[in-house]
N, CA, C and O atoms as CSV, one atom per row, in Angstrom:
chain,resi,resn,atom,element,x,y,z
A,1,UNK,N,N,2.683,-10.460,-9.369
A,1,UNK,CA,C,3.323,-9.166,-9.554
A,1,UNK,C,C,4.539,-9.089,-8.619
A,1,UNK,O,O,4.507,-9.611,-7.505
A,2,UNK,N,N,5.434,-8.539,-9.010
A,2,UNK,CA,C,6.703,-8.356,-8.588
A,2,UNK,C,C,6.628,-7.129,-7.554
A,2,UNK,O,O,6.196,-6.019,-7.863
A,3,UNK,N,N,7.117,-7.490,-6.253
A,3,UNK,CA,C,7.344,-6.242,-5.499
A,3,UNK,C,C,8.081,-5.690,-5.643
A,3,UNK,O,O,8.945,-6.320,-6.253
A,4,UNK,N,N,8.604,-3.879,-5.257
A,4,UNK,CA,C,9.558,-3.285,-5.456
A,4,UNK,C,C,10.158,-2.937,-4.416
A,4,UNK,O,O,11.313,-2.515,-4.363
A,5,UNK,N,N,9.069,-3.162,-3.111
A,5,UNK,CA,C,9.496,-2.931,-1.678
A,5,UNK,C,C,9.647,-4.523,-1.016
A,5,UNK,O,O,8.851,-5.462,-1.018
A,6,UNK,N,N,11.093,-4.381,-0.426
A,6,UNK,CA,C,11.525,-5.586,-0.468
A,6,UNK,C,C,11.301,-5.654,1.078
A,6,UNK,O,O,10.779,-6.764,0.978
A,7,UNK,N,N,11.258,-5.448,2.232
A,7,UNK,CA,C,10.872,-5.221,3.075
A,7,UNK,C,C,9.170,-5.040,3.376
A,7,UNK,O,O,8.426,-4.142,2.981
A,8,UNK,N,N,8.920,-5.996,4.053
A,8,UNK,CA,C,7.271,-5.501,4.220
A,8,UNK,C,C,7.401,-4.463,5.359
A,8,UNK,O,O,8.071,-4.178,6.352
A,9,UNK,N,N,6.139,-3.996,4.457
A,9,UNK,CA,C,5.938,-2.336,5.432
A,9,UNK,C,C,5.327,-2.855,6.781
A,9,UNK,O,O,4.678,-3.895,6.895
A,10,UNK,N,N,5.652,-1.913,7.851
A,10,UNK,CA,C,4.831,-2.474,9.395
A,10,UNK,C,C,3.631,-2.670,9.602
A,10,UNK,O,O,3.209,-3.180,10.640
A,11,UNK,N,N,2.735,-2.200,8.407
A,11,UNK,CA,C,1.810,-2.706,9.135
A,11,UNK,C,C,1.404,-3.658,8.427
A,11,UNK,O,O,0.297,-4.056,8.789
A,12,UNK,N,N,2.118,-4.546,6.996
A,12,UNK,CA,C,2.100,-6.427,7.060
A,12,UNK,C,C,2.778,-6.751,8.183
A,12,UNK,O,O,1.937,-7.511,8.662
A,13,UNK,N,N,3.850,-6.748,9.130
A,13,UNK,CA,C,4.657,-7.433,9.940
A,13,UNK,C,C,3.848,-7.470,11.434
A,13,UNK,O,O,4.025,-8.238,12.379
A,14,UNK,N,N,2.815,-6.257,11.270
A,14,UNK,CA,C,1.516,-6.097,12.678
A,14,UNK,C,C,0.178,-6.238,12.280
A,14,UNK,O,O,-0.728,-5.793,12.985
A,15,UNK,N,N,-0.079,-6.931,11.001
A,15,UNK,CA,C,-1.201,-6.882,10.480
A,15,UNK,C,C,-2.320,-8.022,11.464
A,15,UNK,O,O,-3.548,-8.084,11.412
A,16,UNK,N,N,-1.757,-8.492,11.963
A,16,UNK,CA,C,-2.354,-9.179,13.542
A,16,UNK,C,C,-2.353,-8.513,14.864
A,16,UNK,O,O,-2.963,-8.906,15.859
A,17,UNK,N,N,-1.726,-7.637,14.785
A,17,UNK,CA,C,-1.676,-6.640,16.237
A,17,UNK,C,C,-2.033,-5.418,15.819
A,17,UNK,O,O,-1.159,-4.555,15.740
A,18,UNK,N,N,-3.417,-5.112,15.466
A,18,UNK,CA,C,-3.982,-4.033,15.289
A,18,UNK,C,C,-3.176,-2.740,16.392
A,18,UNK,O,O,-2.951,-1.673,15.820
A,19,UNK,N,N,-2.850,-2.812,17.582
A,19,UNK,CA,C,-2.727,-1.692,18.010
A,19,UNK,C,C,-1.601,-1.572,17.837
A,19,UNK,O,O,-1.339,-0.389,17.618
A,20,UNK,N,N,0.054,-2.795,17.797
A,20,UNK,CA,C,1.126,-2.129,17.392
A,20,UNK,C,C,1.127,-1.892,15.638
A,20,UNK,O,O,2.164,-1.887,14.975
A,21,UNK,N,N,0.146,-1.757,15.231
A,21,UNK,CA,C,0.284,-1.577,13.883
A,21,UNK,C,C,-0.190,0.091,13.708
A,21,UNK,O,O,0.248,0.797,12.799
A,22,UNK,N,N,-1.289,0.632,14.887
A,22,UNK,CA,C,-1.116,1.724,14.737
A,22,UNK,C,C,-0.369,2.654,15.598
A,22,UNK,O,O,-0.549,3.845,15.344
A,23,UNK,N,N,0.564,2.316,16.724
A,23,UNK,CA,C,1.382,2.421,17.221
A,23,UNK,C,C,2.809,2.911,16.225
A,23,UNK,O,O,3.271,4.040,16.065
A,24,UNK,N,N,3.282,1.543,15.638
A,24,UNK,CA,C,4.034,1.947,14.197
A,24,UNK,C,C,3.646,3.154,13.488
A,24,UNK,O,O,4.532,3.994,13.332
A,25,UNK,N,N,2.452,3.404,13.016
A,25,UNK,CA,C,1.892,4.419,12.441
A,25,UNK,C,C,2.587,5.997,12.473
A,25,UNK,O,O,3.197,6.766,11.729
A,26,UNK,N,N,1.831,5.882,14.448
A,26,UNK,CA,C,2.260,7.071,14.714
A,26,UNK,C,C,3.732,7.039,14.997
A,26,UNK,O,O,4.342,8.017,14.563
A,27,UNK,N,N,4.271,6.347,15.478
A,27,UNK,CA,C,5.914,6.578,15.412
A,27,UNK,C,C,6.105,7.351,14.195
A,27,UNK,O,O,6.151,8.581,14.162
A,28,UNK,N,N,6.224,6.485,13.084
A,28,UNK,CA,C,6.527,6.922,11.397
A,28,UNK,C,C,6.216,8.137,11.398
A,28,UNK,O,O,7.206,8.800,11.087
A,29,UNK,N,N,5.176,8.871,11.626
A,29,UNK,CA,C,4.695,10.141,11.755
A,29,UNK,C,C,6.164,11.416,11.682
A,29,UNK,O,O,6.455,11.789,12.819
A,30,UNK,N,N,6.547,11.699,11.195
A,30,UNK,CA,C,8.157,12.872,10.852
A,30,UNK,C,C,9.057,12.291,11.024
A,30,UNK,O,O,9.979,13.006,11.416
A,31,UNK,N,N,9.407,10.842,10.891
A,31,UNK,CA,C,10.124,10.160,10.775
A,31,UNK,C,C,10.594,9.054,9.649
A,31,UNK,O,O,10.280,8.966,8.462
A,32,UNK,N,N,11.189,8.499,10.205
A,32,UNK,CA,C,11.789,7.418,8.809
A,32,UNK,C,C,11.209,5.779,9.564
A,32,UNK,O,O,11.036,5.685,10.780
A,33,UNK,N,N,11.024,4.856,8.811
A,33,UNK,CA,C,11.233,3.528,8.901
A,33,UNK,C,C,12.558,2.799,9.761
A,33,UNK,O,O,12.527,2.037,10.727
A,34,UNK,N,N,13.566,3.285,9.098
A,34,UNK,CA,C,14.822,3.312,9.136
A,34,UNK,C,C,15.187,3.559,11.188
A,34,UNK,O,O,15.532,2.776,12.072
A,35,UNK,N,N,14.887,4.955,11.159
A,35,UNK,CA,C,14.770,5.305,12.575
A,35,UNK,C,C,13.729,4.415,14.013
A,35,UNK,O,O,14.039,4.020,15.137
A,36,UNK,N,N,12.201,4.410,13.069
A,36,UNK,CA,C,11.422,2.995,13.498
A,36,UNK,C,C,12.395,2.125,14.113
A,36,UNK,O,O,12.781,2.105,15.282
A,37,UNK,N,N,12.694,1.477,13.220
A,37,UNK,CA,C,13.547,-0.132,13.387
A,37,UNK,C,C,14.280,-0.161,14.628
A,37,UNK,O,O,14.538,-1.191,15.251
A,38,UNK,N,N,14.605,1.010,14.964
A,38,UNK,CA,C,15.728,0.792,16.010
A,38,UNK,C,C,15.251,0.942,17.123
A,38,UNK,O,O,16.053,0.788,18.044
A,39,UNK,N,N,14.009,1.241,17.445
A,39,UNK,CA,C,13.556,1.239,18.847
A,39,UNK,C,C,12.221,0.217,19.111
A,39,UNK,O,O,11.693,-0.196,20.144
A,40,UNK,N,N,11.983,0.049,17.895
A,40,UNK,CA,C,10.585,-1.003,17.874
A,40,UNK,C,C,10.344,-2.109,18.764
A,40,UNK,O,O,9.381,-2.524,19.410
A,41,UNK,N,N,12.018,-2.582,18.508
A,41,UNK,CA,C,11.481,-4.182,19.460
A,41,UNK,C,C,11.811,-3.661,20.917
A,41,UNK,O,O,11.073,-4.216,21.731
A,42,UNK,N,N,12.666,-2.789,21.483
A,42,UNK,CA,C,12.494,-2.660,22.898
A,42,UNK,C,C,11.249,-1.942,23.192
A,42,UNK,O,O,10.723,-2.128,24.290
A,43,UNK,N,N,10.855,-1.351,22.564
A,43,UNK,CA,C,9.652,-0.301,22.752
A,43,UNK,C,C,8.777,-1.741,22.676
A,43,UNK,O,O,7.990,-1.018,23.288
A,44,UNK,N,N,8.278,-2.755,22.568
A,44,UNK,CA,C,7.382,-3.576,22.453
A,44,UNK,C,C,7.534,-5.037,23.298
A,44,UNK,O,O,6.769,-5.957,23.585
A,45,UNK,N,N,8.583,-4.805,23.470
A,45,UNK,CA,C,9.226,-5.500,24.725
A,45,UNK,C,C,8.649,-4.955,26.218
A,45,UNK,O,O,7.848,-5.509,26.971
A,46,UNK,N,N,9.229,-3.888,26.342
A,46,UNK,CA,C,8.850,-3.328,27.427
A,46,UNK,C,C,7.056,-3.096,27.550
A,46,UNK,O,O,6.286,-3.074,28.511
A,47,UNK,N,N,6.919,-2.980,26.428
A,47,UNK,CA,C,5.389,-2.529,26.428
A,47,UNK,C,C,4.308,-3.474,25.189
A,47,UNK,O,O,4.203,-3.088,24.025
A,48,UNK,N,N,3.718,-4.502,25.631
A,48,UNK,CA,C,3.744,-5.298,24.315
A,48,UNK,C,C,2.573,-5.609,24.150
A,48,UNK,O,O,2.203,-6.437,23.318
A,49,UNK,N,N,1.771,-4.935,24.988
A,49,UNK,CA,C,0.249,-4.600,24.951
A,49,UNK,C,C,-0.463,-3.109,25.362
A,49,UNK,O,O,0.156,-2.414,26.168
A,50,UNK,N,N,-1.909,-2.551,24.754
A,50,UNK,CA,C,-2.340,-1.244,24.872
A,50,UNK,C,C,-2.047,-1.007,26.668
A,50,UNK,O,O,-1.474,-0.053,27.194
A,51,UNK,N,N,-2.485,-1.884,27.150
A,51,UNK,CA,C,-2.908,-1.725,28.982
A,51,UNK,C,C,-1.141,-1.646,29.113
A,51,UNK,O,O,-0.765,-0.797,29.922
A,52,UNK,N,N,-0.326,-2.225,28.596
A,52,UNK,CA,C,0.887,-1.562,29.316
A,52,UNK,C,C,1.617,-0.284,29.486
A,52,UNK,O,O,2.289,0.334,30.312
A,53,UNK,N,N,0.970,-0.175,27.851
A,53,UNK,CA,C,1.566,1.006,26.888
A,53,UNK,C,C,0.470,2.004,28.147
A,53,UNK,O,O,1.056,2.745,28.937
A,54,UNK,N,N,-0.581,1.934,28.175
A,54,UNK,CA,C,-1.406,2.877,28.675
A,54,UNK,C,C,-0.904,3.050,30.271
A,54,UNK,O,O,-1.486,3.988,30.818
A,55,UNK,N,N,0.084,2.321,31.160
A,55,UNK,CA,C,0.128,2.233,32.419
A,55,UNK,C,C,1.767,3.147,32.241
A,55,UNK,O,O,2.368,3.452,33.271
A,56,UNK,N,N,2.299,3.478,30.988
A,56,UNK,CA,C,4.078,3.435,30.913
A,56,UNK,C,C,3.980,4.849,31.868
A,56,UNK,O,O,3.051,5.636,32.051
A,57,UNK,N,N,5.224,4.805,32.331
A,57,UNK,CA,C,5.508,6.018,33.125
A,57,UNK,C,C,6.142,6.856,31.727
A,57,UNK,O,O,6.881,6.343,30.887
A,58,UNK,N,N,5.655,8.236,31.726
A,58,UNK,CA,C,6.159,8.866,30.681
A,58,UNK,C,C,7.562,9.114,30.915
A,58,UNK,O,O,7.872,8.436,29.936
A,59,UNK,N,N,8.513,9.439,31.293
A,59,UNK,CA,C,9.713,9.304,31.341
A,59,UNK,C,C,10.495,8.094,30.653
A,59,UNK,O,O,11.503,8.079,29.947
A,60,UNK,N,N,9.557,6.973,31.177
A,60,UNK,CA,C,10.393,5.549,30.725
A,60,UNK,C,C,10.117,5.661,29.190
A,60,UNK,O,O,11.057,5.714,28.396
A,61,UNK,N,N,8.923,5.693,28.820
A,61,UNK,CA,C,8.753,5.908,27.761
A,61,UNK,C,C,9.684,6.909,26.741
A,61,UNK,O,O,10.424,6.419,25.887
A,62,UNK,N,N,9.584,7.970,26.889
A,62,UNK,CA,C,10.447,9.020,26.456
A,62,UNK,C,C,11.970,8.767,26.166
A,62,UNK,O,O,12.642,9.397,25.349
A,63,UNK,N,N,12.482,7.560,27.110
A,63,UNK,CA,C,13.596,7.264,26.746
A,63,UNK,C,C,13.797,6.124,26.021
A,63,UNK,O,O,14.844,5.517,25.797
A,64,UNK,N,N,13.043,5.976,25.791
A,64,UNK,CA,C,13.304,4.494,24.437
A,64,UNK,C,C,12.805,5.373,23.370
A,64,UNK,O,O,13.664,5.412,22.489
A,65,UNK,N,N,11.796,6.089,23.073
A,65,UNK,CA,C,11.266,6.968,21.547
A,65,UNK,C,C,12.046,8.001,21.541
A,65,UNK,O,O,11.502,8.716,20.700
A,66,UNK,N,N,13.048,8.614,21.955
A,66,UNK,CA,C,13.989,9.807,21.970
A,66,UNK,C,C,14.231,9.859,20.712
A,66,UNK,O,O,13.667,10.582,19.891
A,67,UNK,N,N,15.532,8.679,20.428
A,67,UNK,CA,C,15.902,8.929,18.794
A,67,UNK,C,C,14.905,9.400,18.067
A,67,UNK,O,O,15.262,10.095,17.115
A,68,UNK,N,N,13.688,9.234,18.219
A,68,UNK,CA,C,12.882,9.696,17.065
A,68,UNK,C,C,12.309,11.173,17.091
A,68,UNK,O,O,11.628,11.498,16.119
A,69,UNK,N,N,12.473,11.931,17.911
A,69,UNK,CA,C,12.486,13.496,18.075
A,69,UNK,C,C,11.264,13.549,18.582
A,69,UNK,O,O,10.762,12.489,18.958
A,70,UNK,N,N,10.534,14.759,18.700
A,70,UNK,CA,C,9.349,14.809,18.840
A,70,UNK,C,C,8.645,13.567,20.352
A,70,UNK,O,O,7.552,13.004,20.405
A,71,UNK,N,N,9.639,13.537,21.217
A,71,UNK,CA,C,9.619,12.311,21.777
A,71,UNK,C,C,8.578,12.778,23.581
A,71,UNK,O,O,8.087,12.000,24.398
A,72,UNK,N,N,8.603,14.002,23.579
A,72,UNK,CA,C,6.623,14.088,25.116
A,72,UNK,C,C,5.941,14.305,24.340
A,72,UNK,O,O,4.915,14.114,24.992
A,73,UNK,N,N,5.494,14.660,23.089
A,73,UNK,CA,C,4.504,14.757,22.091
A,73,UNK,C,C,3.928,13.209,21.779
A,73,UNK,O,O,2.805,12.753,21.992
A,74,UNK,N,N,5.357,12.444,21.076
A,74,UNK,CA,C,5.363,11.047,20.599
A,74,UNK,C,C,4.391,10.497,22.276
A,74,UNK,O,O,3.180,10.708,22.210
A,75,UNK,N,N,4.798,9.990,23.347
A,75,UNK,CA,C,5.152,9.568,24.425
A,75,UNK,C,C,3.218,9.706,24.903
A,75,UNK,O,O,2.440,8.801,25.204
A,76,UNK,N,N,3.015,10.985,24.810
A,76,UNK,CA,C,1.552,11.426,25.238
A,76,UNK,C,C,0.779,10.894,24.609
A,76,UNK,O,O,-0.262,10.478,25.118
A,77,UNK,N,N,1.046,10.755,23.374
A,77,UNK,CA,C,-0.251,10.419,22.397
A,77,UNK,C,C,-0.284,9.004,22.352
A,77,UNK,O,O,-1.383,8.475,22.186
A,78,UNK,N,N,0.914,8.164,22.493
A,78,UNK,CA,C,0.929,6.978,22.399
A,78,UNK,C,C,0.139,6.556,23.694
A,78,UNK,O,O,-0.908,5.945,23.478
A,79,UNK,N,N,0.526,6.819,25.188
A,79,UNK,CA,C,-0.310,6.802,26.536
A,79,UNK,C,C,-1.409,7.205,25.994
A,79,UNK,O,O,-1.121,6.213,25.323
A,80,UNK,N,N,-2.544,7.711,25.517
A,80,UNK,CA,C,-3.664,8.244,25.402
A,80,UNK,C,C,-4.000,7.446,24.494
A,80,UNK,O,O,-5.003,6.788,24.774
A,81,UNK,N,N,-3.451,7.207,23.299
A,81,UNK,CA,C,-4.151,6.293,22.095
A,81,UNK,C,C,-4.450,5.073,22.758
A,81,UNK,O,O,-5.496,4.475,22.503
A,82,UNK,N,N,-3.247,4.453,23.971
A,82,UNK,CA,C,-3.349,2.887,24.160
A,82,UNK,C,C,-4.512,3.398,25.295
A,82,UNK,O,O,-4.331,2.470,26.084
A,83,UNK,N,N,-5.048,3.809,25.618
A,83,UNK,CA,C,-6.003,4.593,26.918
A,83,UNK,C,C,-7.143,3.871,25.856
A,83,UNK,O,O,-7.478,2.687,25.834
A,84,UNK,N,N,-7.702,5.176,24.843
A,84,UNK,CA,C,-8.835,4.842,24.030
A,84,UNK,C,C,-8.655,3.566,23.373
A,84,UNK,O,O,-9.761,3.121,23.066
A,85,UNK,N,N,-7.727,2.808,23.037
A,85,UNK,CA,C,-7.749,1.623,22.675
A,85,UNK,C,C,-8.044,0.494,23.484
A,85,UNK,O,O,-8.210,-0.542,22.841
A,86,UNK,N,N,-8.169,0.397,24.887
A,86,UNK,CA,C,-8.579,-0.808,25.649
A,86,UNK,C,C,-10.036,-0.315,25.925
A,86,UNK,O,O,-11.026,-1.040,25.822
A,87,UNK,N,N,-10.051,0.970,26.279
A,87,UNK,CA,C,-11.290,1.898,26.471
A,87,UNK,C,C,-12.727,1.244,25.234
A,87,UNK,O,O,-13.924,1.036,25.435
A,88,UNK,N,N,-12.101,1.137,24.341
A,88,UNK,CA,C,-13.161,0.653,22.809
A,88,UNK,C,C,-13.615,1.808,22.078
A,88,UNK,O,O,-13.769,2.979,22.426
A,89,UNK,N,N,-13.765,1.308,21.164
A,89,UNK,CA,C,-13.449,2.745,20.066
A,89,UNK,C,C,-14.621,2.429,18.657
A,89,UNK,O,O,-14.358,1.355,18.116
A,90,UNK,N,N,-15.676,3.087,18.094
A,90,UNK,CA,C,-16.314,2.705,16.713
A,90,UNK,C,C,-15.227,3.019,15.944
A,90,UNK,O,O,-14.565,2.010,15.703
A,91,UNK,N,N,-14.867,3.827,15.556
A,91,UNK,CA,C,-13.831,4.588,14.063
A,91,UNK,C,C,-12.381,4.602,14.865
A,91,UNK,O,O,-12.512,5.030,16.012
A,92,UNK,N,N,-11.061,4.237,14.521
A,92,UNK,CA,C,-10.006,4.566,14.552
A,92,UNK,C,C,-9.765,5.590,14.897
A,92,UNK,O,O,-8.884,5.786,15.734
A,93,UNK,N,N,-10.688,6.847,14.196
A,93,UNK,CA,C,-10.143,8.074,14.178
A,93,UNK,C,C,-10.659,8.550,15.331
A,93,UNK,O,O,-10.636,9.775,15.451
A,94,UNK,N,N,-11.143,7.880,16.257
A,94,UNK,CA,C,-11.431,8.155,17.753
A,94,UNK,C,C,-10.433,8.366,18.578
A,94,UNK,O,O,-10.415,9.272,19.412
A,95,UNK,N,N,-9.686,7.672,18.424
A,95,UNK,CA,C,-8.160,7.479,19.004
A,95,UNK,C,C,-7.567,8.926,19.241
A,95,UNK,O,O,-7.683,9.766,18.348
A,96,UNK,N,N,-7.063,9.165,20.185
A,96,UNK,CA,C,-6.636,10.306,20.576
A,96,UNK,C,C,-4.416,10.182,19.592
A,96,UNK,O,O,-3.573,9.325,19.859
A,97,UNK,N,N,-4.263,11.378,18.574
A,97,UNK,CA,C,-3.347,11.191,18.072
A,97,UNK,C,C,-2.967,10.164,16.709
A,97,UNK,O,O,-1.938,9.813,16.132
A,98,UNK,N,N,-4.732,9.866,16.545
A,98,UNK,CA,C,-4.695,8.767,15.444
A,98,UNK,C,C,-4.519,9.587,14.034
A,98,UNK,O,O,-5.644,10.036,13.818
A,99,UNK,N,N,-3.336,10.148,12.583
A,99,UNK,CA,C,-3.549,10.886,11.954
A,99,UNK,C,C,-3.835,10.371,11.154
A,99,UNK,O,O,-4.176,9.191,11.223
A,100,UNK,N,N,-3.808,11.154,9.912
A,100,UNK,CA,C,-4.280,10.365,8.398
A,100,UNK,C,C,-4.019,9.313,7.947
A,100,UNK,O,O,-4.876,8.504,7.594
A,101,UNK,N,N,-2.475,9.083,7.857
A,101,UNK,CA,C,-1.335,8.078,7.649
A,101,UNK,C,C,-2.051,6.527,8.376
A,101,UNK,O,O,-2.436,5.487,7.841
A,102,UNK,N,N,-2.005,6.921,9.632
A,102,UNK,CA,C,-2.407,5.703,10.557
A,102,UNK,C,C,-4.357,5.311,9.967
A,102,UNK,O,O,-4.847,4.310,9.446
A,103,UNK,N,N,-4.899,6.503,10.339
A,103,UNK,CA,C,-6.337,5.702,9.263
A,103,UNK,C,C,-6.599,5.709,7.882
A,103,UNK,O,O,-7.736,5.594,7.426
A,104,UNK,N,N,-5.561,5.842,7.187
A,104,UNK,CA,C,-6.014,5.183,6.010
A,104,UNK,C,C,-4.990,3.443,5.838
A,104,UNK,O,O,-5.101,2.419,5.163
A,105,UNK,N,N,-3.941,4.037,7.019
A,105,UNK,CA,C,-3.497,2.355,7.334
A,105,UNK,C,C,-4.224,1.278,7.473
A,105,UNK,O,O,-4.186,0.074,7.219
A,106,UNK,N,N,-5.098,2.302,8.091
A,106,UNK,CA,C,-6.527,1.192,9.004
A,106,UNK,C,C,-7.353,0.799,8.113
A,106,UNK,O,O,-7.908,-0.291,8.255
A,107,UNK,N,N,-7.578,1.511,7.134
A,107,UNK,CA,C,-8.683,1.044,6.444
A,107,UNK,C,C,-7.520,0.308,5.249
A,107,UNK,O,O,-7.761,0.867,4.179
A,108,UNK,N,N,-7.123,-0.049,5.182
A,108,UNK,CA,C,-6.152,-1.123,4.494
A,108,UNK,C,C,-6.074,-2.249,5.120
A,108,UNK,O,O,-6.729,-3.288,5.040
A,109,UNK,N,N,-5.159,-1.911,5.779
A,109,UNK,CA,C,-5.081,-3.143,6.405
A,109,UNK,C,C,-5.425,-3.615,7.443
A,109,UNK,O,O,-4.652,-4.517,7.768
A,110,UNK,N,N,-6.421,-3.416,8.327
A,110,UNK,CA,C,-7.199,-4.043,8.954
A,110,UNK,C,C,-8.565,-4.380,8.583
A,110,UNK,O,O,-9.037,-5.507,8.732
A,111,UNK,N,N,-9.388,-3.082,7.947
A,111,UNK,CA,C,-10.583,-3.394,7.382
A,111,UNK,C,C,-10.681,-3.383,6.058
A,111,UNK,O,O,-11.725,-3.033,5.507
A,112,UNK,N,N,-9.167,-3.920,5.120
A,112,UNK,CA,C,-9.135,-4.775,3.945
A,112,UNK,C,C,-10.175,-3.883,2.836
A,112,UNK,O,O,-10.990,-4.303,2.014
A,113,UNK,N,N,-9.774,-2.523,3.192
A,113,UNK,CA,C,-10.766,-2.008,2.139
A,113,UNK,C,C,-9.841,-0.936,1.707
A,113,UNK,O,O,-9.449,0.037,2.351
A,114,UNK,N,N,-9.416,-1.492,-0.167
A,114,UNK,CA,C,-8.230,-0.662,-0.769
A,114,UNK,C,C,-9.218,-0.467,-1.925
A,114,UNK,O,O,-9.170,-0.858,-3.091
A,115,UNK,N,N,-10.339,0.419,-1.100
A,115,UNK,CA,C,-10.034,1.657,-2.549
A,115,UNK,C,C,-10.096,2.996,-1.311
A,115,UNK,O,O,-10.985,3.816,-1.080
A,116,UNK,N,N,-8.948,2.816,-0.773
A,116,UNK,CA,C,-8.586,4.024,-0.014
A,116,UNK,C,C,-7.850,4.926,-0.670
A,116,UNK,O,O,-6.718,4.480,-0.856
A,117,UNK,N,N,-8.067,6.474,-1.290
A,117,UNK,CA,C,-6.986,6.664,-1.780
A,117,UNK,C,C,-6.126,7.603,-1.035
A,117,UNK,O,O,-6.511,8.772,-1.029
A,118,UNK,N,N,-4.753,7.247,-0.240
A,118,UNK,CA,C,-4.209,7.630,0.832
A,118,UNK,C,C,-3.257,8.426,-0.257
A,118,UNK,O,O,-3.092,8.104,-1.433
A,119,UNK,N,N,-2.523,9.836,0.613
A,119,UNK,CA,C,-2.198,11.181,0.232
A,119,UNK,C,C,-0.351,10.189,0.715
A,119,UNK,O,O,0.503,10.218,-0.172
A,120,UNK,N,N,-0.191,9.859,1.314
A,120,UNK,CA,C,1.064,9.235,1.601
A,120,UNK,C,C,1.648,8.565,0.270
A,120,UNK,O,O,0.773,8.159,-0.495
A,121,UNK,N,N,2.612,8.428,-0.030
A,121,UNK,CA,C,3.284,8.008,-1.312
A,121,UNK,C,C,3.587,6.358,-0.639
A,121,UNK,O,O,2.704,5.553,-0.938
A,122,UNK,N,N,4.311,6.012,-0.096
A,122,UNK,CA,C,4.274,4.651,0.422
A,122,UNK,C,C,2.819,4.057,0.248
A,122,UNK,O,O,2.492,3.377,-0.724
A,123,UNK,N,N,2.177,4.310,1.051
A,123,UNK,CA,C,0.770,3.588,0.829
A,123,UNK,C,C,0.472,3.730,-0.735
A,123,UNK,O,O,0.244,2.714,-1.391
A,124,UNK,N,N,0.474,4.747,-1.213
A,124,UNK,CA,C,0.193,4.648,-2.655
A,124,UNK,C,C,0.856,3.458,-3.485
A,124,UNK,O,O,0.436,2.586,-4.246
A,125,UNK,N,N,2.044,3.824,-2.994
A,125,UNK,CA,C,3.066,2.245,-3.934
A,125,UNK,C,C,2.683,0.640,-3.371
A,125,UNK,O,O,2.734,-0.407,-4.015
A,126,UNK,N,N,2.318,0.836,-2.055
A,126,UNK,CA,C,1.529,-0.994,-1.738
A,126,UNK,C,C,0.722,-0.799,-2.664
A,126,UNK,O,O,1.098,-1.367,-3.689
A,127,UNK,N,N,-0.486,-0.103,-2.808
A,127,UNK,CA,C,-1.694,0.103,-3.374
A,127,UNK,C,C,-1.873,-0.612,-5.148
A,127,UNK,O,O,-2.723,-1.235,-5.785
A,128,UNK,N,N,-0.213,0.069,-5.413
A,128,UNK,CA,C,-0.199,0.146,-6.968
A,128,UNK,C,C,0.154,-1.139,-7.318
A,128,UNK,O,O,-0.329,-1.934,-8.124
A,129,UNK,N,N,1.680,-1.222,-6.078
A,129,UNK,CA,C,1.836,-2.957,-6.772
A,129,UNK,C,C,0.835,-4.136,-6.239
A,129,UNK,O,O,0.950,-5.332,-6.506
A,130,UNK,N,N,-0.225,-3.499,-5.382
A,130,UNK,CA,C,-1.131,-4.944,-5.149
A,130,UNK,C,C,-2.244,-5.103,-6.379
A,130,UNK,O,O,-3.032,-6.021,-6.607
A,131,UNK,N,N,-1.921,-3.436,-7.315
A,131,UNK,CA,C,-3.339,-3.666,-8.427
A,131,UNK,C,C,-4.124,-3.276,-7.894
A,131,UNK,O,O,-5.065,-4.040,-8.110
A,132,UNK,N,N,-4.604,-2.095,-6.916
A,132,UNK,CA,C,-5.434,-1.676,-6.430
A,132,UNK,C,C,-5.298,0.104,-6.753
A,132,UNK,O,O,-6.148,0.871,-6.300
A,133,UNK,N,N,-4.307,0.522,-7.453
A,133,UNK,CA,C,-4.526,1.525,-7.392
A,133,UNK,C,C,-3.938,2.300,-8.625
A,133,UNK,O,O,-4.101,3.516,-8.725
């Protein structure tokens, strides 16, 4: 089957790094892809594991996720998610700031179970062109 999204979505490109895959997640969260892209690799640079992400001084932080608005909201939840993420977690949705978007990510693509039916239109269109939905 022919894709229509020519770009793989982030969480094929983190589908091995469970936590920057839900990291990505919540970024995307009132945002664009587009906007994503541009802070991703320093934001993962600087911080390229949960225990770093969980140690960031919020300020430092805040100034690399700015462009994306919403940026001591963004900044908190990301410090707290990477917290419960080294911490250990049963359900995703344990995660402090983990929303819909990001667990029905999860149950895609990490626990490979697509008969999720996610309210997001993107996920819907992986869904459709993989024949799953």
């Amino acid at each position: 089957m022919i894709r229509k999204i020519i770009r793989p979505l982030l969480q094929e490109v983190y589908l091995n790094d469970p936590w920057k895959m839900l990291v990505c997640c919540m970024l995307l969260n009132l945002t664009n892809r587009k906007q994503v892209d541009t802070i991703r690799e320093e934001l993962f640079t600087k911080y390229p594991t949960p225990k770093d992400m969980m140690m960031a001084e919020h300020s430092d932080l805040v100034n690399i996720i700015k462009p994306l608005g919403l940026y001591n909201t963004r900044a908190q939840r990301l410090i707290k998610m990477s917290e419960g993420y080294v911490s250990g977690f049963k359900s995703v949705d344990e995660l402090y700031g983990v929303g819909q978007y990001a667990k029905d990510s999860w149950e895609i693509f990490q626990n490979n179970n697509l008969n999720v039916k996610p309210n997001d239109k993107v996920l819907q269109e992986y869904l459709r062109q993989e024949g799953f939905a």
